[in-house]
DSSP file (Angstrom, degrees, kcal/mol; ACC not computed):
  #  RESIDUE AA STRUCTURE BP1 BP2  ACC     N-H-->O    O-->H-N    N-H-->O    O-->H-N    TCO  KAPPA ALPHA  PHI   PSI    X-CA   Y-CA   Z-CA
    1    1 A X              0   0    0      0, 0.0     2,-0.5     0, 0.0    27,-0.1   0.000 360.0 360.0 360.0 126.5    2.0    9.6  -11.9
    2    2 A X        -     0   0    0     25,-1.3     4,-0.2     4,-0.0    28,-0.2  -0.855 360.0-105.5-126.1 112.0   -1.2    8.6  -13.2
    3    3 A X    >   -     0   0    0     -2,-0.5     3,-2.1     1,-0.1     2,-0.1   0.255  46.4-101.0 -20.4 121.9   -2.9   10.4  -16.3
    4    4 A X  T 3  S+     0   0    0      1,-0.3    -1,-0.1     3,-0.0     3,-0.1  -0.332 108.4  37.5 -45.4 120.7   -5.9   12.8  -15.1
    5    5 A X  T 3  S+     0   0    0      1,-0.4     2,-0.5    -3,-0.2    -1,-0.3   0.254  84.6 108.0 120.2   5.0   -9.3   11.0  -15.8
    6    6 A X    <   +     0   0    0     -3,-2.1    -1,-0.4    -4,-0.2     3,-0.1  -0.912  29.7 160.9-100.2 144.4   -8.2    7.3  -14.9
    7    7 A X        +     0   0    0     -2,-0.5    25,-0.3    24,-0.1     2,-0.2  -0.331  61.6  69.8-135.9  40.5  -10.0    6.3  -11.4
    8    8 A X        +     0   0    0     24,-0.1     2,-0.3    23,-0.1    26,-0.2  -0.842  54.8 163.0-141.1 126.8   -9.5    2.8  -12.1
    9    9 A X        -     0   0    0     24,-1.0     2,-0.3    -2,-0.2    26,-0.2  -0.975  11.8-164.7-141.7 166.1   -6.3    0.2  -12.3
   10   10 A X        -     0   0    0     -2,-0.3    26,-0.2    24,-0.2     3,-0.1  -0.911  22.8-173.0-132.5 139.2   -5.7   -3.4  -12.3
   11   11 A X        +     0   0    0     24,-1.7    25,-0.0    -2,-0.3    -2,-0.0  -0.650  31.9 146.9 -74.2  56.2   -3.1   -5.8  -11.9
   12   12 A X        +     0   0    0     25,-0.2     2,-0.7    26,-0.2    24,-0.1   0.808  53.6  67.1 -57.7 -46.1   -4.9   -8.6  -12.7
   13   13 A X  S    S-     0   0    0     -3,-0.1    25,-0.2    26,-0.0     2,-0.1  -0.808  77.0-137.5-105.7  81.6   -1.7  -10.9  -14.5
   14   14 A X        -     0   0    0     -2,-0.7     2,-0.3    23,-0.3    25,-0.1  -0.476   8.5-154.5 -70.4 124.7    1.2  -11.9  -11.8
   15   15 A X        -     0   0    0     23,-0.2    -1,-0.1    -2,-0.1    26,-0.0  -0.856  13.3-157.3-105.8 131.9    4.4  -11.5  -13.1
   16   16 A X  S    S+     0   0    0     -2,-0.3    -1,-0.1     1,-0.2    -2,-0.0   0.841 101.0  55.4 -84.7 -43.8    7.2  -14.1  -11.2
   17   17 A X  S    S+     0   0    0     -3,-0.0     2,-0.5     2,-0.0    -1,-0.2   0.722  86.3  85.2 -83.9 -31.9    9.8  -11.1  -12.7
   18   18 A X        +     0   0    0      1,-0.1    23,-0.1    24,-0.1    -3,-0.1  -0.628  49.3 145.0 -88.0 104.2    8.1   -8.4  -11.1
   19   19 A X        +     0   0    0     -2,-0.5    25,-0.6    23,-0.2    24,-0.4  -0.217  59.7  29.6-148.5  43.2    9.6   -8.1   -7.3
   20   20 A X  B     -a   44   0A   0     23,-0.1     2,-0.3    22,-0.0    25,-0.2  -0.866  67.5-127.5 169.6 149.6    9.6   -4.6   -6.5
   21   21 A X        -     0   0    0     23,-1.8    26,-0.2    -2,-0.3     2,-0.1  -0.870  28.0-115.5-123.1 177.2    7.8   -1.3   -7.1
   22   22 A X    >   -     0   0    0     -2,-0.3     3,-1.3     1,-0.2    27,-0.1  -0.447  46.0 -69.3-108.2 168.8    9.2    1.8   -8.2
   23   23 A X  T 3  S-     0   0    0      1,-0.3    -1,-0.2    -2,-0.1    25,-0.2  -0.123 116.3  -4.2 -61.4 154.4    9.4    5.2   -6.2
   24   24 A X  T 3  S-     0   0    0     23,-4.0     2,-0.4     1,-0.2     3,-0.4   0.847  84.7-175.4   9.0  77.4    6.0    6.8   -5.9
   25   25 A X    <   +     0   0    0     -3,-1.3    25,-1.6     1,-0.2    26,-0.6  -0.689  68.8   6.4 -79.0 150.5    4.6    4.2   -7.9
   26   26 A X  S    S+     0   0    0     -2,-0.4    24,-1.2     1,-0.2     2,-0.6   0.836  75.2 171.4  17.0  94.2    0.7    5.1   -8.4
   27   27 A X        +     0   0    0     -3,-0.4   -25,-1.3    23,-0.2     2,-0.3  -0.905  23.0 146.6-132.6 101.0    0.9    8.6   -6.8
   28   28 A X        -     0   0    0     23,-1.1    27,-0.2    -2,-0.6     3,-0.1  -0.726  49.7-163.6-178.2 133.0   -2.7    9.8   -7.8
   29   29 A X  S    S+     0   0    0     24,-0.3    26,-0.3    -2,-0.3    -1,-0.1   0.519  92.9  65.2 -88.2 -21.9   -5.3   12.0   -6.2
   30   30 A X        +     0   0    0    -28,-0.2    -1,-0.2    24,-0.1    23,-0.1   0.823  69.4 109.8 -99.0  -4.8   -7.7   10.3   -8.7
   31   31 A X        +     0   0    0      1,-0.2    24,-0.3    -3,-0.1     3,-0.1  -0.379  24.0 164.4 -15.3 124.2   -7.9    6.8   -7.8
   32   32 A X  S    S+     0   0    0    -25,-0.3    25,-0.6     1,-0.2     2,-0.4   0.184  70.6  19.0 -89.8 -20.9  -10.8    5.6   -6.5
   33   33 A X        +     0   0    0     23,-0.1   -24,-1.0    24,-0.1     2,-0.3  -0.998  57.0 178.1-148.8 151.6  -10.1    1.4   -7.0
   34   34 A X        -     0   0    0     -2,-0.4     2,-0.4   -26,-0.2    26,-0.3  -0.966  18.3-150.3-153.5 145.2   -7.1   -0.4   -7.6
   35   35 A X        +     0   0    0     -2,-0.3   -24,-1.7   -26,-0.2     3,-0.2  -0.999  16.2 176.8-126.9 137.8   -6.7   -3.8   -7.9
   36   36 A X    >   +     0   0    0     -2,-0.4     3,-1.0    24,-0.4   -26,-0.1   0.140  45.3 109.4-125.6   7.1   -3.4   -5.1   -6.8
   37   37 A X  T 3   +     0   0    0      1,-0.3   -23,-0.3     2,-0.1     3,-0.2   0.424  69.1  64.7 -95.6  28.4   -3.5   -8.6   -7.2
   38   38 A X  T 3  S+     0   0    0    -25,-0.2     2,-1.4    -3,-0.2    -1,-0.3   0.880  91.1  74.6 -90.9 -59.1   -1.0   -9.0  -10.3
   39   39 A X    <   +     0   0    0     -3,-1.0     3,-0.3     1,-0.2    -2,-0.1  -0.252  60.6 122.4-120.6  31.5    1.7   -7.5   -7.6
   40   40 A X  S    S+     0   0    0     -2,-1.4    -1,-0.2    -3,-0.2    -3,-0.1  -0.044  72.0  47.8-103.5  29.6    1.8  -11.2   -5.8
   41   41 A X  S    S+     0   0    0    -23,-0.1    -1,-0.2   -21,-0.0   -22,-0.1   0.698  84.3 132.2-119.3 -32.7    5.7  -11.7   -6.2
   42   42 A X        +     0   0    0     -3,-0.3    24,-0.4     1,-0.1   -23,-0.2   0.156  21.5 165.2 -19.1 114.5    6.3   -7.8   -4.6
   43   43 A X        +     0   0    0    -24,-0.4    26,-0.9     1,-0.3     2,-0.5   0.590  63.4  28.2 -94.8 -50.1    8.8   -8.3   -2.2
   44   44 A X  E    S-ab  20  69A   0    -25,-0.6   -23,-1.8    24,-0.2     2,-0.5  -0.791  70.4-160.9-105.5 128.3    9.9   -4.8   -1.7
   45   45 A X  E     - b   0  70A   0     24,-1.9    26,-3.6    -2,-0.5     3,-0.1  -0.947  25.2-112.8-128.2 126.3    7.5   -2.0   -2.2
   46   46 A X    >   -     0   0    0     -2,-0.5     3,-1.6     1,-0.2   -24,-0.2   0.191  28.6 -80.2 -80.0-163.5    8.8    1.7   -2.7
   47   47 A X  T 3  S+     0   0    0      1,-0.2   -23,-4.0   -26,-0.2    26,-0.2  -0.332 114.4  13.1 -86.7 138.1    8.9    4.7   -1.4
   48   48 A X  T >  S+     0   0    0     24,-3.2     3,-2.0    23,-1.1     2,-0.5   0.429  79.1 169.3 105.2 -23.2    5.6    6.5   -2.0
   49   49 A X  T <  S-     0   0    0     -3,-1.6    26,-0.6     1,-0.3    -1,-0.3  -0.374  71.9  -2.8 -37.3  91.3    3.6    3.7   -3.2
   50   50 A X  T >  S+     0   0    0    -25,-1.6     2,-0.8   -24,-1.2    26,-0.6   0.706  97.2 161.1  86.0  48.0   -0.1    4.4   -3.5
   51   51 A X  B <   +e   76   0B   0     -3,-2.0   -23,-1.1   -26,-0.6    26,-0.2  -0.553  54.1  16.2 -67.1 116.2    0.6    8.0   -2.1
   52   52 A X  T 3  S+     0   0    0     24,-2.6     2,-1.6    -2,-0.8    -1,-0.2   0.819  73.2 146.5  92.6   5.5   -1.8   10.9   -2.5
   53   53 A X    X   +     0   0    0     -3,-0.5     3,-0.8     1,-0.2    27,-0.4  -0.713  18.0 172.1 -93.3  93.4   -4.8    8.7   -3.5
   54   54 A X  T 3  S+     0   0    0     -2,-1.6    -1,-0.2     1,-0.3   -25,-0.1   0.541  71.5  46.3 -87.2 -19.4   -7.1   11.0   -1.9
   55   55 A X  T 3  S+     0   0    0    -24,-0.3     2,-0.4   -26,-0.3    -1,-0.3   0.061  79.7 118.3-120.3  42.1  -10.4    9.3   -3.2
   56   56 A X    <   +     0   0    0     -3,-0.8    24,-0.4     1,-0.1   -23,-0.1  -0.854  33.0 173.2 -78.4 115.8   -9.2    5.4   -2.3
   57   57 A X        +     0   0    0    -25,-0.6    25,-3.8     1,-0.5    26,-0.9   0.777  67.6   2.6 -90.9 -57.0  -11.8    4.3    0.3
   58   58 A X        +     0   0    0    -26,-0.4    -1,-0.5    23,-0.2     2,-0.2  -0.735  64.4 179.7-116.0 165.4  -10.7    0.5    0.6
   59   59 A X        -     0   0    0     24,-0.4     2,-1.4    -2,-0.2   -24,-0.1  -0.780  25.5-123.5-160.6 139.8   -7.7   -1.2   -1.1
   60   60 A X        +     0   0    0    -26,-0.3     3,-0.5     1,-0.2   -24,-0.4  -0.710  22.9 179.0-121.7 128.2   -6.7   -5.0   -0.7
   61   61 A X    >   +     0   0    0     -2,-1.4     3,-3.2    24,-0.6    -1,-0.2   0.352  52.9 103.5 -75.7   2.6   -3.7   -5.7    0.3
   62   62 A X  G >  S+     0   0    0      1,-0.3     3,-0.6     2,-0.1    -1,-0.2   0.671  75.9  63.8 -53.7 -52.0   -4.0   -9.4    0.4
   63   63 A X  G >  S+     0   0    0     -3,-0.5     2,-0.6     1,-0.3     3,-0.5   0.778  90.7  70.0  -7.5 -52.5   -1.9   -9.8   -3.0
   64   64 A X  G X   +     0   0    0     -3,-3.2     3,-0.9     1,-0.2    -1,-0.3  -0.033  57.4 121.5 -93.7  47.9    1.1   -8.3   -1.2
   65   65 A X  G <  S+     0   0    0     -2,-0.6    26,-0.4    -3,-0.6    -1,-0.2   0.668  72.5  58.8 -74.3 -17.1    1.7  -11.6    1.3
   66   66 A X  G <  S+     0   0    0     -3,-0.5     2,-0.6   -24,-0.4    -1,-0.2   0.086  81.9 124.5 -95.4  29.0    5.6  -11.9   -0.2
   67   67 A X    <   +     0   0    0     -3,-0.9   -23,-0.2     1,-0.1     3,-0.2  -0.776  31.6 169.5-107.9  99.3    6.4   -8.5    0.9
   68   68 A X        +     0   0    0     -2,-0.6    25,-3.3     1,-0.2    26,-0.9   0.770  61.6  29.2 -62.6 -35.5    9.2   -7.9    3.0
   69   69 A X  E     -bc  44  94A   0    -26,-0.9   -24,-1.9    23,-0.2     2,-0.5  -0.893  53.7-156.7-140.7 132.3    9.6   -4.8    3.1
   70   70 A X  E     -bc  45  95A   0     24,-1.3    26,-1.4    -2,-0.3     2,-0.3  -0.586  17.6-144.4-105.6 121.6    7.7   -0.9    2.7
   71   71 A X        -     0   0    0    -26,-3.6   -23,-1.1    -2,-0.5   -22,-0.2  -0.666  42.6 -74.9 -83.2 136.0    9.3    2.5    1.7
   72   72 A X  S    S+     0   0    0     -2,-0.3   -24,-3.2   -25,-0.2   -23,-0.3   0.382 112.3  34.7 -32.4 172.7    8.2    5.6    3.2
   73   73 A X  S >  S+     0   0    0     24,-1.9     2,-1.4   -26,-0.2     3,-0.7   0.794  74.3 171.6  49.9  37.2    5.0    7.3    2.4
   74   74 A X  T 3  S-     0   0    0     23,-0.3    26,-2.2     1,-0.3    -1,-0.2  -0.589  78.2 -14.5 -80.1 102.5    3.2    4.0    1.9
   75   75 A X  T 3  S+     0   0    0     -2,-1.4     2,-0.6   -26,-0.6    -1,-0.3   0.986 101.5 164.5  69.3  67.3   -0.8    4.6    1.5
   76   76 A X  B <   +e   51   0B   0     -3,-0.7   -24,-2.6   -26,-0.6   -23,-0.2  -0.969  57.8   9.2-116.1 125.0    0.4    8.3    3.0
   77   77 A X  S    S+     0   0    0     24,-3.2     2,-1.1    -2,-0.6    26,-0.2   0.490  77.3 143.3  67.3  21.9   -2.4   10.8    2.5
   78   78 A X        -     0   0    0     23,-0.3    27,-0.4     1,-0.2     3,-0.4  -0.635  26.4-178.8 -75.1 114.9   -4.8    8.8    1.5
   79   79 A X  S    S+     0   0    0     -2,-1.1    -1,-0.2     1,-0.2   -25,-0.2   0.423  74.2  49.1-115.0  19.7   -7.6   10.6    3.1
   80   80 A X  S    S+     0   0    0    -24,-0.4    -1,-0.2   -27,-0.4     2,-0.1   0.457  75.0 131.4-112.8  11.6  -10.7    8.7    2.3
   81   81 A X        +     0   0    0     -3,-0.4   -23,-0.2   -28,-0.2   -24,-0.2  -0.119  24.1 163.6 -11.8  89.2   -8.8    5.5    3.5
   82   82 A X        +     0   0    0    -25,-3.8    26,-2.0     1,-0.3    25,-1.5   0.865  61.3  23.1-101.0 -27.5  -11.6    3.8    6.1
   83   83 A X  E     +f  108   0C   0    -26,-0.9   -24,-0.4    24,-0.2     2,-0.4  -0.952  54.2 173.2-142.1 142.0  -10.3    0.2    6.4
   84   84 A X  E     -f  109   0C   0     24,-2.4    26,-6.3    -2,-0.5     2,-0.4  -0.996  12.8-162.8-145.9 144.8   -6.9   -1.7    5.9
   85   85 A X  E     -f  110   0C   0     -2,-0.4   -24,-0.6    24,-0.2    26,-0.2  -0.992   7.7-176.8-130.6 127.1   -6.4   -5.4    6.8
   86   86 A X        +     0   0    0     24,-2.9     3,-0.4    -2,-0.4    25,-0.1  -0.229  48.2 117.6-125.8  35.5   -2.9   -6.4    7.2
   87   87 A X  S >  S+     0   0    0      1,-0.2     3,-0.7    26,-0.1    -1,-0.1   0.829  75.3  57.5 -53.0 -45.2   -3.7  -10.0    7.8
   88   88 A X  T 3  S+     0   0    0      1,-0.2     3,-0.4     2,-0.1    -1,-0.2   0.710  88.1  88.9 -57.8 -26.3   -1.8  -10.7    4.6
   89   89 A X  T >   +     0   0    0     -3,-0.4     3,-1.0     1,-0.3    28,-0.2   0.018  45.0 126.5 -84.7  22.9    1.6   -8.9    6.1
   90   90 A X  T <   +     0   0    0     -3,-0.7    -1,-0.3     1,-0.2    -2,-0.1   0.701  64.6  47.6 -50.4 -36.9    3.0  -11.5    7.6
   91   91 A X  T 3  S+     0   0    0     -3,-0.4    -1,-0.2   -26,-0.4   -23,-0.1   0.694  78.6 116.0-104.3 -20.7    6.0  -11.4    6.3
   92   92 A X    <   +     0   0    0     -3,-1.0    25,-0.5    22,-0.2    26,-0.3  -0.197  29.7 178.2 -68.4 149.3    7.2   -7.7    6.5
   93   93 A X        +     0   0    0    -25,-3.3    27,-1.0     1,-0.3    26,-0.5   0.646  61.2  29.9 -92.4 -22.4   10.0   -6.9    8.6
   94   94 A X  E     -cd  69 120A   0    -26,-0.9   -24,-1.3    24,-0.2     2,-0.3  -0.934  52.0-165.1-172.1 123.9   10.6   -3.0    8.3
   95   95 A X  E     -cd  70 121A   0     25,-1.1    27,-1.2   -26,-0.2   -24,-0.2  -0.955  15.6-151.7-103.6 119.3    8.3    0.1    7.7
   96   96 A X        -     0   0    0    -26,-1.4    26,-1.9    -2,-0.3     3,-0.3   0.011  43.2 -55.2-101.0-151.5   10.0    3.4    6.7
   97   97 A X  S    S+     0   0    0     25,-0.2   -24,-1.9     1,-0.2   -23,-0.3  -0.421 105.8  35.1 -91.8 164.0    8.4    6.7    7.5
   98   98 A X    >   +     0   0    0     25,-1.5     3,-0.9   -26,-0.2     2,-0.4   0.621  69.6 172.5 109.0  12.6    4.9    8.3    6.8
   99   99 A X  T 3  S-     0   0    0     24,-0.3    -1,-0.2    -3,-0.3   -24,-0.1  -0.200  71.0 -16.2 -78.4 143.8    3.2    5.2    7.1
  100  100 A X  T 3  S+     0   0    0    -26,-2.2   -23,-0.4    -2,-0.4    -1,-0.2   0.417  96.8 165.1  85.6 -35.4   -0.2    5.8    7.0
  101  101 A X    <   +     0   0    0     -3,-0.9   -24,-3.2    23,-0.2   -23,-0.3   0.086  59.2   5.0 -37.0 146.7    0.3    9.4    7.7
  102  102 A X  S    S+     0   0    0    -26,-0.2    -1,-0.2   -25,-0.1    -2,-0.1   0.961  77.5 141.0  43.6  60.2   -2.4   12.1    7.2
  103  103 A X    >   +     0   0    0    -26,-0.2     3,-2.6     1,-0.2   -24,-0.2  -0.287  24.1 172.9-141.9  74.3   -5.1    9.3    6.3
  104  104 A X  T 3   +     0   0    0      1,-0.2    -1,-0.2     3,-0.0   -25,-0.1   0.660  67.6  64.2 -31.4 -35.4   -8.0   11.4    8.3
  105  105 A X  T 3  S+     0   0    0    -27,-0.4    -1,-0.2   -26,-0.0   -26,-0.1   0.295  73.1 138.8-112.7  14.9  -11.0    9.2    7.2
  106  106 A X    <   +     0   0    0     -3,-2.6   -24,-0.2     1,-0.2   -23,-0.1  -0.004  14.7 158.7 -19.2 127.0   -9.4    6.0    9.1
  107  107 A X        +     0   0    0    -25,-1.5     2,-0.2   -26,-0.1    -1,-0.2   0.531  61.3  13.4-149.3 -24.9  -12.1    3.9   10.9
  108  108 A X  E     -f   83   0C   0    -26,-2.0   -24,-2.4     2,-0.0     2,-0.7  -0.627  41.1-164.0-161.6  98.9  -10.4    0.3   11.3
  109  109 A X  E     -f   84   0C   0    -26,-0.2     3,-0.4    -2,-0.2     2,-0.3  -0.712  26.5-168.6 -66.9  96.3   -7.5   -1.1   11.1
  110  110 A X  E     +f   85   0C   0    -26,-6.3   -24,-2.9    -2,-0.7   -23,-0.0  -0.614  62.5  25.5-116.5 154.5   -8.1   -5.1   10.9
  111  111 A X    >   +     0   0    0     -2,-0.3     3,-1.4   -26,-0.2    -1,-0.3   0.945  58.0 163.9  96.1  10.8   -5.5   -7.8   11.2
  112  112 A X  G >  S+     0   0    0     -3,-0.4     3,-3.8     1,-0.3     4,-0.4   0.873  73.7  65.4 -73.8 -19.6   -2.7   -6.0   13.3
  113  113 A X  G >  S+     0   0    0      1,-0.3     3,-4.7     2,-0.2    -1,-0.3   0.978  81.7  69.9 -52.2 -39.0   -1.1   -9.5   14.0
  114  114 A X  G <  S+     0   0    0     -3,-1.4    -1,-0.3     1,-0.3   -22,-0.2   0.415  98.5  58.7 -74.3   8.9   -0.3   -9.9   10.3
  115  115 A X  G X  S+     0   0    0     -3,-3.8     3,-1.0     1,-0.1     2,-1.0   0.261  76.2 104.0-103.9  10.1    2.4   -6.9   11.4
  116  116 A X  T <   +     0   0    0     -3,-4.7    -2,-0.1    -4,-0.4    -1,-0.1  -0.013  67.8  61.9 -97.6  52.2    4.1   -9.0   14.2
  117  117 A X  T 3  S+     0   0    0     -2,-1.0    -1,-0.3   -25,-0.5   -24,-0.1   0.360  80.2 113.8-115.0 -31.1    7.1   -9.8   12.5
  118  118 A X    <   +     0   0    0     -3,-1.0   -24,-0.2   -26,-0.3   -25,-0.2   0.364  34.0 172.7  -7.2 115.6    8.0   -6.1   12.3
  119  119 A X        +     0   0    0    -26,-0.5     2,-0.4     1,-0.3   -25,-0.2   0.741  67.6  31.1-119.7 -36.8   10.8   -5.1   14.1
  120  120 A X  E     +d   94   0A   0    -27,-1.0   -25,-1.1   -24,-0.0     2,-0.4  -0.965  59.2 176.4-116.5 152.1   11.2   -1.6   13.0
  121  121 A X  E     -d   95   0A   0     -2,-0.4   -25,-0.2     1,-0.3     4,-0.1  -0.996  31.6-116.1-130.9 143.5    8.3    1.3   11.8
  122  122 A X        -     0   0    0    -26,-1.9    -1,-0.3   -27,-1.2     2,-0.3   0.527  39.0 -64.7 -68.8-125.8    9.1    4.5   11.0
  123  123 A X  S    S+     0   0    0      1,-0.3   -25,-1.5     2,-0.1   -24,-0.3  -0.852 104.1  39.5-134.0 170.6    8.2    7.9   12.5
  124  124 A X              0   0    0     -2,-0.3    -1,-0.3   -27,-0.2   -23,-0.2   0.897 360.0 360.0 -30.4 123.2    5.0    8.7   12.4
  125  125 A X              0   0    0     -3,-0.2    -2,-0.1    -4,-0.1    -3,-0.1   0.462 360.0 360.0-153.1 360.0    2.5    6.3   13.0
């Protein structure tokens, strides 16, 4: 949950300790930028993670290359979403559900190789 009136976050500062996020971490309809590149140890990213950030156009994921795995509702409802590059994604194995889901303003999806270690995704996508 993120206080009404911030449309900005960073994670500038990579923490070695920091190897997970938490359920519906940054769950906010007011986002508009995030910078994610503090989150470069994230193996495992929980369920809900960047959910509901309805005014997120881009967000790069490049940061998250030691991330094995995603908990449902990952970037789920983002609906001004236009581009994701998953070059970076090398590494994940398993995708719960909702990924992606309801994120209407979708125009490219770049990078789908950086998903071909995947073995499972959930339902929908």
């Amino acid at each position: 949950w993120i206080p009404e009136g911030i449309l900005n976050i960073c994670f500038a500062n990579p923490n070695p300790s920091v190897t997970s996020t938490a359920a519906n971490f940054l769950d906010s309809s007011n986002i508009t930028s995030i910078d994610l590149s503090g989150l470069q140890y994230v193996t495992d990213v929980g369920r809900g993670f960047l959910y509901n950030c309805c005014s997120l156009s881009t967000v790069d994921l490049s940061c998250l290359q030691n991330v094995s795995r995603i908990g449902s509702d990952f970037l789920c409802s983002c609906q001004s979403l236009e581009i994701v590059d998953f070059s970076s994604f090398e590494k994940i194995t398993f995708i719960s559900d909702f990924f992606l889901s309801r994120c209407y303003s979708l125009k490219a999806i770049s990078n789908v190789s950086g998903l071909r270690n995947v073995k499972s995704i959930g339902m929908p996508f």
